[in-house]
C-alpha positions as CSV (number, residue, x, y, z in Angstrom):
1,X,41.6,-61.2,4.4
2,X,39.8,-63.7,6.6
3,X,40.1,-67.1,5.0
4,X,36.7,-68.2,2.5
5,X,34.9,-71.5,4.1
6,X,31.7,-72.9,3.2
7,X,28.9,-73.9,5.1
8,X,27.7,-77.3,6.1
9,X,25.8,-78.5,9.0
10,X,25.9,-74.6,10.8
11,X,30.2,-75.5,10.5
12,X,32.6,-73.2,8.7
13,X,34.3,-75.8,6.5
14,X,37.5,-76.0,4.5
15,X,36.9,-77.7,1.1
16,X,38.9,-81.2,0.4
17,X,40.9,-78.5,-2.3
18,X,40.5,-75.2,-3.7
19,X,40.3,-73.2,-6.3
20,X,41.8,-69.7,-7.3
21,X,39.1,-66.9,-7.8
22,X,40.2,-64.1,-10.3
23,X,40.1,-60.4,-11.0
24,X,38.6,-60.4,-14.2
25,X,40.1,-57.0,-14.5
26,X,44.3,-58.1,-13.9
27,X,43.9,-61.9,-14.1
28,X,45.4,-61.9,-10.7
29,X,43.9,-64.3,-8.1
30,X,42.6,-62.6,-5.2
31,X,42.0,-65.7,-2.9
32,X,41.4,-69.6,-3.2
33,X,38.1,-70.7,-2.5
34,X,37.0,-74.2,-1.0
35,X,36.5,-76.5,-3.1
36,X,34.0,-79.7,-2.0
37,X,33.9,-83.0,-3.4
38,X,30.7,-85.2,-4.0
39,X,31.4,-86.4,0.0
40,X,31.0,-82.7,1.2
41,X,27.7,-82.4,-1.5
42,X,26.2,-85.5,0.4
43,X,27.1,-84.0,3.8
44,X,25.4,-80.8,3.1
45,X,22.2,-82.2,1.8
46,X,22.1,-84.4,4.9
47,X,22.1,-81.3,6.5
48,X,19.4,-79.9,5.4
49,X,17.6,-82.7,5.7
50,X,18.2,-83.2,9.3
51,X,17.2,-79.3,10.0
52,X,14.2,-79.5,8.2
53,X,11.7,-81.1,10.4
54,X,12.3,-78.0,13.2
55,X,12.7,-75.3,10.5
56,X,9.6,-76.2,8.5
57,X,7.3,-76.4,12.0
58,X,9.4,-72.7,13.2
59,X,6.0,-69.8,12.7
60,X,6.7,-67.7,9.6
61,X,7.2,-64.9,11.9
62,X,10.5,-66.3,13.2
63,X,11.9,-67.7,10.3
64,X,10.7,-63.6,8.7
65,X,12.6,-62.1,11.5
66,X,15.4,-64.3,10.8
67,X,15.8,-63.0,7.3
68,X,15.7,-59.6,7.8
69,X,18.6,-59.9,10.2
70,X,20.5,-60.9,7.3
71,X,19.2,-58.2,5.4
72,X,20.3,-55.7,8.3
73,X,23.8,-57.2,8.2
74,X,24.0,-57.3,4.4
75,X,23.6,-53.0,4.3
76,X,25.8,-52.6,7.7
77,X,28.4,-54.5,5.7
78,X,28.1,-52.9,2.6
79,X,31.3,-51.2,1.9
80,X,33.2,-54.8,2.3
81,X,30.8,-56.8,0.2
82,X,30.7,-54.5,-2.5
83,X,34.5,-54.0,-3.0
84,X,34.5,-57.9,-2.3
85,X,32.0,-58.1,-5.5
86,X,33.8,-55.9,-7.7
87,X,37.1,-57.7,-7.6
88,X,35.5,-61.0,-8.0
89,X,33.3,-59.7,-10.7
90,X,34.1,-56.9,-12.2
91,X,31.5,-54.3,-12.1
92,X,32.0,-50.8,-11.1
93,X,32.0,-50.0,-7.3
94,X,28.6,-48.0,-7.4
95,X,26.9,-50.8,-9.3
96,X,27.9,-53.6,-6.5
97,X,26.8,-51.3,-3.8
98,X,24.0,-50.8,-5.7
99,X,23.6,-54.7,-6.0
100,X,24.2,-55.1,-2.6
101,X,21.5,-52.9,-1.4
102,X,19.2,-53.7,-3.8
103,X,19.8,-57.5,-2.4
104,X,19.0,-56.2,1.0
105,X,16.0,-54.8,-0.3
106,X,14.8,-57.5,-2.1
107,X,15.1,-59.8,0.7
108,X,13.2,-57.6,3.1
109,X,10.6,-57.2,0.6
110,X,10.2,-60.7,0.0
111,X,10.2,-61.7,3.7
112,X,7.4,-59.6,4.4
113,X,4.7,-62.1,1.8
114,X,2.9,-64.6,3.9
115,X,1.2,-67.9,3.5
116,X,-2.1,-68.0,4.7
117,X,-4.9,-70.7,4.2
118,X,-7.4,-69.6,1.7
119,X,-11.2,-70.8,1.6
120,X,-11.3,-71.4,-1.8
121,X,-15.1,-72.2,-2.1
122,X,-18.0,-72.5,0.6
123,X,-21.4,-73.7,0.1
124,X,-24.2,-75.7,2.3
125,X,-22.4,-78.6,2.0
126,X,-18.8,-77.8,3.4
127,X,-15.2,-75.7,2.3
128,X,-12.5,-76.1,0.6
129,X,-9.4,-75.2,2.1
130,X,-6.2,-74.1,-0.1
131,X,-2.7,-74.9,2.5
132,X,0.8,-74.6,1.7
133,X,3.9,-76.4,3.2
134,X,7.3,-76.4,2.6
135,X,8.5,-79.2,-0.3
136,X,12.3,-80.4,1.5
137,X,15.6,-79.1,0.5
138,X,15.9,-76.6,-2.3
139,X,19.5,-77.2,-4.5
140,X,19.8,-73.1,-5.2
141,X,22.3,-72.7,-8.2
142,X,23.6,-69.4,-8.8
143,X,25.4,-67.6,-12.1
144,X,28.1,-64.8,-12.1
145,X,26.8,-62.0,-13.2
146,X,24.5,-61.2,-10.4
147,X,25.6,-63.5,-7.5
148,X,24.1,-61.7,-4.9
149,X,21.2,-60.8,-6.2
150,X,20.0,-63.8,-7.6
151,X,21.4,-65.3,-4.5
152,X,18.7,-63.6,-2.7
153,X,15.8,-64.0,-5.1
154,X,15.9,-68.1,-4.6
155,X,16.8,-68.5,-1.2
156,X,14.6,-65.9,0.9
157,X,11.2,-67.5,-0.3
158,X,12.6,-70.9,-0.1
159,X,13.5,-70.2,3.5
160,X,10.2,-68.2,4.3
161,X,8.1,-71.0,3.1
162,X,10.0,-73.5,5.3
163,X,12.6,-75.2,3.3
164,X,16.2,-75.5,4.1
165,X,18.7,-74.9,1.5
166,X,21.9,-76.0,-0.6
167,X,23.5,-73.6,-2.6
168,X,25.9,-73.6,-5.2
169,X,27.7,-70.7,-6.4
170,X,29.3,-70.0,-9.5
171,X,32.8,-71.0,-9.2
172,X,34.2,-67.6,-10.8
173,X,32.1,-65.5,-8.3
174,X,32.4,-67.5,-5.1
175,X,33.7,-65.2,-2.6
176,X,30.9,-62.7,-1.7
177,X,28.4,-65.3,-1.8
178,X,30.6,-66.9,0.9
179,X,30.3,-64.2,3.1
180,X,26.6,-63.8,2.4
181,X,26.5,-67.4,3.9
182,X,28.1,-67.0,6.9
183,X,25.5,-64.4,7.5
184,X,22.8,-66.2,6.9
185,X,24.1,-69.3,9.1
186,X,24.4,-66.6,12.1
187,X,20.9,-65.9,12.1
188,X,19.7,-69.3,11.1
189,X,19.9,-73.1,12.7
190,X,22.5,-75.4,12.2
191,X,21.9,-76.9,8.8
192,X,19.1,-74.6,7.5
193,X,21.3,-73.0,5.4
194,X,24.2,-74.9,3.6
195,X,26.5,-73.6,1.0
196,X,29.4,-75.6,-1.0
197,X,31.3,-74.8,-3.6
198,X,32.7,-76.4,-7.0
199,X,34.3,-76.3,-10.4
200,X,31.4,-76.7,-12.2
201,X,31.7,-80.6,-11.7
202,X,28.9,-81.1,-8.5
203,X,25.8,-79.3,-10.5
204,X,24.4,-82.8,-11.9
205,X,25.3,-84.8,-8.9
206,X,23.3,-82.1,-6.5
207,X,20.3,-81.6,-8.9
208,X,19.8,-85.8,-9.2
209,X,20.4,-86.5,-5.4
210,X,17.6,-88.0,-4.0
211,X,17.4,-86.1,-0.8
212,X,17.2,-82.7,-2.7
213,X,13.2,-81.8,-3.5
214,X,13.3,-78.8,-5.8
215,X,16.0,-77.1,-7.6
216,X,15.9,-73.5,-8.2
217,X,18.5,-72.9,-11.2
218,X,20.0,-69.3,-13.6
219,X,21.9,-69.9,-16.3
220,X,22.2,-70.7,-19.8
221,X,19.8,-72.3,-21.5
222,X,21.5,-75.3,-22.1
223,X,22.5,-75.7,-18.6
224,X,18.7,-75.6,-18.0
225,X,18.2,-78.2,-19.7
226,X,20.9,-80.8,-18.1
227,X,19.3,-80.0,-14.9
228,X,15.7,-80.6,-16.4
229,X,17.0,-83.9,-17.0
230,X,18.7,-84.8,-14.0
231,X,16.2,-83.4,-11.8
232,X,13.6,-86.1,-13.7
233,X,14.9,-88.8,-12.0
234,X,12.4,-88.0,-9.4
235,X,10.1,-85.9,-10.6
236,X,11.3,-82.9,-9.1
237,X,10.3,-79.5,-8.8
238,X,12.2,-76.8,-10.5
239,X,12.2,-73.3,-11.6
240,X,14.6,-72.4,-14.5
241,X,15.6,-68.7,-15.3
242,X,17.4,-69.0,-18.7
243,X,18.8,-67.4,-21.0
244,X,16.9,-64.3,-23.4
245,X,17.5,-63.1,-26.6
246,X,15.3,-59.7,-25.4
247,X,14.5,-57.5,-28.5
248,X,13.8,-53.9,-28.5
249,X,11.5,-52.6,-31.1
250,X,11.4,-48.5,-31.5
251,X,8.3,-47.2,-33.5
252,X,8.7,-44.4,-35.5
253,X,7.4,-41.7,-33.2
254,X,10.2,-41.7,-30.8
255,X,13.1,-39.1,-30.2
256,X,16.3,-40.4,-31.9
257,X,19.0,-39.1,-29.4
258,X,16.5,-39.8,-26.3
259,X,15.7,-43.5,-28.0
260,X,19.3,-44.0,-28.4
261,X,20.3,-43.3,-25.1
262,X,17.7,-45.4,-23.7
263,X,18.8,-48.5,-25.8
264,X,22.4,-48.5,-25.2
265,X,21.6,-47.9,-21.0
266,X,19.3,-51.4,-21.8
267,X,21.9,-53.6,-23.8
268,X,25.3,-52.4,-22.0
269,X,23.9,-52.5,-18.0
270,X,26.3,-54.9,-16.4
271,X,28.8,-55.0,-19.5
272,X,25.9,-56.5,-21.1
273,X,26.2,-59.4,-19.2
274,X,21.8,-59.3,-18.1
275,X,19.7,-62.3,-18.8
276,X,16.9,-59.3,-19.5
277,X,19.0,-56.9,-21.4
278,X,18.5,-55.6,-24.9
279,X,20.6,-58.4,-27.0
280,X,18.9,-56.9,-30.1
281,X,17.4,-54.0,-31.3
282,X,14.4,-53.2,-34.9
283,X,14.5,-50.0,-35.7
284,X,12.6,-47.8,-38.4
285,X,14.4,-47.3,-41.6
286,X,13.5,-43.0,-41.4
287,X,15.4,-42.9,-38.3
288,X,17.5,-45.7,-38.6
289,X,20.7,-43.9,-39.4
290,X,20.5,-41.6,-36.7
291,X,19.9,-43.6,-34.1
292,X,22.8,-45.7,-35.1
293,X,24.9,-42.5,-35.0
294,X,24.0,-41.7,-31.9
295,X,24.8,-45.4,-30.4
296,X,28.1,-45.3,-31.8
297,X,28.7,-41.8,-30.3
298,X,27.6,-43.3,-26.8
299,X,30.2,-46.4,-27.4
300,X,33.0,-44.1,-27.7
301,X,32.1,-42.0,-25.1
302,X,31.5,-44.7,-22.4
303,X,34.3,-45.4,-19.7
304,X,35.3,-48.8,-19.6
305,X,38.1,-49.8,-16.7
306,X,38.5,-51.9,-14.1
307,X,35.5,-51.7,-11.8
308,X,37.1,-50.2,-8.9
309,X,38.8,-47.1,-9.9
310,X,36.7,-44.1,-10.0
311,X,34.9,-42.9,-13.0
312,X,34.5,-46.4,-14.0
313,X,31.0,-46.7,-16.3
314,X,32.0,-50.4,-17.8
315,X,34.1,-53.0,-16.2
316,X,35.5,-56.5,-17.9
317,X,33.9,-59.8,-19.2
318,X,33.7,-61.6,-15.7
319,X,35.6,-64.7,-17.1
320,X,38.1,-65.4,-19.7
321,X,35.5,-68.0,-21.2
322,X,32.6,-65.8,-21.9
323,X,35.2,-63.3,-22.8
324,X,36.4,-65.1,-25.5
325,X,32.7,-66.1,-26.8
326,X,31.8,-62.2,-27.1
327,X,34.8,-62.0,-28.8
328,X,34.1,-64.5,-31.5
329,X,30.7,-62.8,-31.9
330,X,31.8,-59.6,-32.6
331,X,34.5,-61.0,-34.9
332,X,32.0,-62.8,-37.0
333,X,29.4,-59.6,-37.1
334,X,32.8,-57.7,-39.2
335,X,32.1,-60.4,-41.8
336,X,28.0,-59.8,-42.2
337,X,27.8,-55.9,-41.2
338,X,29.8,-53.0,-39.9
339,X,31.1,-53.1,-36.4
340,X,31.7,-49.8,-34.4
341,X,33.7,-50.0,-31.5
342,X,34.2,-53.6,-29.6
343,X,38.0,-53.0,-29.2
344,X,40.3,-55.6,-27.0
345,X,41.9,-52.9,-24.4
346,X,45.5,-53.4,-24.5
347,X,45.9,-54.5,-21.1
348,X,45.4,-57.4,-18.5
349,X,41.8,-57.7,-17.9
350,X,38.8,-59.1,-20.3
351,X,37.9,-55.9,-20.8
352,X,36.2,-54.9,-24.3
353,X,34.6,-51.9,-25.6
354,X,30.7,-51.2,-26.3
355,X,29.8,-52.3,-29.7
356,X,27.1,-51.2,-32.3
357,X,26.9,-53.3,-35.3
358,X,24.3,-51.9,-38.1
359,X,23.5,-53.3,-41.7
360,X,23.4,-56.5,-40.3
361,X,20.6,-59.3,-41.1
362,X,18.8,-61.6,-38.6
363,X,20.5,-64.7,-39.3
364,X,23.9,-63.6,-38.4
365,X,25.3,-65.3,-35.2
366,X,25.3,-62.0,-33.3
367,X,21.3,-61.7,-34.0
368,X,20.5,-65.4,-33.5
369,X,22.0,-66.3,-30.7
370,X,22.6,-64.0,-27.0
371,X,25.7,-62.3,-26.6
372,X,25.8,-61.5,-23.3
373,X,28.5,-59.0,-23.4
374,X,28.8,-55.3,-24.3
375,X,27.5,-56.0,-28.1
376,X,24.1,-54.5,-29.9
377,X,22.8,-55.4,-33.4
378,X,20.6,-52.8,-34.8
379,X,18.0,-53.8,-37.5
380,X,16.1,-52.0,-40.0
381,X,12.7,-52.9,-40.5
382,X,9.7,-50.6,-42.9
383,X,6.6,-52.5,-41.5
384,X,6.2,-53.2,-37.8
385,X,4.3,-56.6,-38.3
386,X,7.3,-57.7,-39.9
387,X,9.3,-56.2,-36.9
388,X,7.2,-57.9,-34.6
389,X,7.4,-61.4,-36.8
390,X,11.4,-61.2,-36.5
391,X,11.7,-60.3,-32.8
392,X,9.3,-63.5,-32.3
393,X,11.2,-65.6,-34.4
394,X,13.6,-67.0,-31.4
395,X,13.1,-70.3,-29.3
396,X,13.6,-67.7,-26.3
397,X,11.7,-65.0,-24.8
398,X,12.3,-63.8,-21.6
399,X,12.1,-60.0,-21.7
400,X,11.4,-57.6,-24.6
401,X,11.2,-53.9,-24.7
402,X,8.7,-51.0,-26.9
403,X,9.8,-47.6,-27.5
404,X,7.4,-45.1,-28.7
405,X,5.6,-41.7,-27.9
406,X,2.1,-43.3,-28.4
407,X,1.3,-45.8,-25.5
408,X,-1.3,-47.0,-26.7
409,X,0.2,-47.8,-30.3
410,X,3.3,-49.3,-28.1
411,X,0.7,-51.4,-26.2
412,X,-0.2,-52.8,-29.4
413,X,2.7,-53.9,-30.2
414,X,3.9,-55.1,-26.6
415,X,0.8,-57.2,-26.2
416,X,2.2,-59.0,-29.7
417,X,5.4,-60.1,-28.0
418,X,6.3,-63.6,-27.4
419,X,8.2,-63.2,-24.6
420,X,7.6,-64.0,-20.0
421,X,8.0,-59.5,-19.7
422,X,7.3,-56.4,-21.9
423,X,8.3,-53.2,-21.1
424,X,7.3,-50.1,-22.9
425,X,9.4,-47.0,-22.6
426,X,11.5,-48.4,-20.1
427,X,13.8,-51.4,-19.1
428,X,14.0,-53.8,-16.3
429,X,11.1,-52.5,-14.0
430,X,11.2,-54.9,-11.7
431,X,10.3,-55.1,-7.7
432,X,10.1,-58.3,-5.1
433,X,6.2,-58.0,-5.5
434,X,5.8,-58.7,-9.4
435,X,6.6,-62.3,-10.4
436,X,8.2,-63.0,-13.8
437,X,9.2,-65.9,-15.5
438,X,10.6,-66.4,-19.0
439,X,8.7,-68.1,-22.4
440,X,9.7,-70.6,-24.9
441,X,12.7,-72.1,-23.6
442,X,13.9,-68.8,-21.4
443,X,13.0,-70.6,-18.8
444,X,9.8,-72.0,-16.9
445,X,8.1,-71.6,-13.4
446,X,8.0,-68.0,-11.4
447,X,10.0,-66.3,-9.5
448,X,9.4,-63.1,-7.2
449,X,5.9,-62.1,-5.6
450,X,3.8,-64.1,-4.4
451,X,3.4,-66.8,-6.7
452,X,7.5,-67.3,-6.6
453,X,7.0,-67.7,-2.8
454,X,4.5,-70.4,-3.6
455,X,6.6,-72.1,-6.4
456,X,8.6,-73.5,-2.8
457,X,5.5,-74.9,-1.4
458,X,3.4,-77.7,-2.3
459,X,-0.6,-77.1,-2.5
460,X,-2.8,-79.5,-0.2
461,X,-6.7,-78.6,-0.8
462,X,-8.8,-80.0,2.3
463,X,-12.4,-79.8,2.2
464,X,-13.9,-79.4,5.3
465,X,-17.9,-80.9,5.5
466,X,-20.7,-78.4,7.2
């Protein structure tokens, strides 16, 4: 395997140390990734910096063409990213090609939105023109349970509108995103594109650094909040996807077993581990039963193993950490309700099995707070005001989901959720065109469409006289 490097001034660069990357599903290290110091972090926003001038006066056009010759590279390369992927994160083989593709996608999608000056009002005595330009360096910090994905969603609009970049992956998931990089600074200028890596131990020092303009940030909701604060310094811009405690509420019109299926797709896609999938889950009493019955047949019928051996439905935990949190959670649910499934495999690997947990009340830790692991709390509720009033009742609200045979009646109910998304009768609808963004504190500022691209811009109004 070609040695990992990062990127910093258009150089392949070792790190001052490194760091072992593991396979969540042996804990055996694959490779060592670079590991920078503050120095390194200093260089690379220099970097950018220095290639911003000549990227940010480039014409769209080029700087478009530019990224869909990543994408281009990104599919012929699929078969090594994706295998890449799965050892470093753990998800099945046809769900990181999947991921890889879709990242393709996404980029080309985005890369085809434009920028052009708007006459925002014209009378006798003049116009107003609406112009957008490019803010500076964007610090672009990634999680690990969509790397390249998310990867893609920050950077391609930050580098369409102009900006140069500095990213930061999670240091459990390093490796693809490396490669994805040395793509990117093939097609791209020296410095446009920088990537370092860390610990965990650079993400304050890169959000506060006064040569970085916006920082584009996924993660938890407390991390969200560290880099609100460090980002103040200077008044920065910054777009936060957090975390989401996404509830599902099922009328009672819908077909158990077809219901059922639908919900446990929702909450176990990715092991669970989806900032949008279903973390919780109000059902009607009259079919409550059987749609718990049904979810626990699903758990023990779903294939969990390590990602890249075939057949594989449900790979690990991605780290030992969050590994040892859903553990915990499920633990504590035994003492407040029952608990189907949510076995340890006996093996290496922080693998653990679907879970359904039912008689359980909202203030248990498994309802309050998101699991983001394999895990599903099912709730009873006889009035679907009250439904609504306890799927609210959460300082997050990024996605949410309605299930029912009745649109309209499910429209109802959807336009009653506190939450950035709704979907009804289906879960994570999502394209490079829509923008979404989270409520409450899931998160703030847009991303996708065309008002992500324009969350990397700065507005200038000119008015123009007769």
């Amino acid at each position: 395997m070609e040695p990992f490097r990062m990127i910093i001034g258009g150089e392949l660069v070792n790190g001052v140390s490194t760091l072992p990357v593991i396979n969540p599903a042996t804990e055996a290290s694959i490779a060592d990734c670079p590991r920078a110091d503050e120095s390194q972090l200093d260089q690379a926003v220099a970097a950018a910096n220095s290639a911003f001038n000549g990227w940010a006066a480039t014409p769209i056009a080029e700087r478009r063409a530019a990224l869909m010759a990543v994408a281009d590279e990104m599919e012929a390369k699929v078969d090594e990213l994706s295998r890449l992927l799965t050892s470093e994160q753990g998800k099945p083989l046809d769900k990181a090609v999947e991921e890889i593709i879709g990242s393709a996608m996404i980029m080309r999608g985005l890369a085809t939105l434009d920028l052009p000056e708007k006459v925002v009002q014209e009378d006798e005595t003049g116009k107003f023109l609406e112009q957008r330009y490019p803010l500076g360096v964007v610090a672009a910090i990634m999680p690990w349970n969509f790397p390249i994905s998310l990867l893609v969603v920050k950077i391609t609009p930050a580098l369409l509108a102009g900006n140069t970049v500095v990213s930061k992956p999670a240091p459990t998931t390093p490796l693809t995103s490396l490669r994805v990089a040395e793509m990117l600074n093939r097609h791209m200028p020296a410095g446009v594109f920088n990537m370092i890596c860390d610990n965990n131990d650079l993400g304050a020092a890169l959000t506060a650094h006064s040569g970085v303009a916006k920082v584009s940030f996924t993660g938890s909701t407390a991390t969200g909040k560290k880099v609100m604060e460090s980002a103040a310094n200077l008044l920065k811009r910054v777009t936060l996807e957090l975390g989401g405690n996404d509830a599902a509420i099922v009328l009672d019109d819908v077909e158990p077993k077809s219901a059922a299926k639908d919900l446990f797709e929702g909450a176990m896609v990715n092991s669970g581990q989806v900032c949008l999938a279903i973390k919780r889950a109000y059902v009607h009493n009259s079919q409550y039963d059987e749609i718990c019955d049904e979810l626990v047949s699903l758990a023990k019928q779903a294939v969990v193993d390590d990602g890249s051996k075939q057949g594989a439905q449900y790979g690990p935990l991605q780290n030992k950490q969050q590994f040892d949190k859903v553990r915990e959670m499920i633990d504590d649910a035994a003492t407040h309700g029952t608990v189907e499934g949510g076995e340890t495999l006996d093996r290496s690997g922080y693998f653990i099995r679907p879970a359904i947990v039912r008689d359980i009340d909202d203030n248990a830790r498994v309802v309050r707070e998101e699991q983001f692991g394999p895990v599903l709390p099912v709730l009873r509720y006889e009035d679907v005001d009250d439904a609504i009033a306890r799927a609210n009742d959460s300082d997050q609200g990024l996605g949410g989901t309605v299930w029912s045979s009745n649109k309209e009646r499910a429209l109802q109910v959807a336009s009653k959720m506190e939450t950035g998304m709704v979907w009804i009768n289906s879960h994570m609808n999502i394209t490079p065109f829509i923008s979404m963004g989270g409520a409450k504190q899931s998160g703030m500022g847009l991303e996708l469409g065309q008002s992500g691209l324009e969350e990397f811009t700065q507005r200038r109004l000119v008015f123009v006289p007769a």
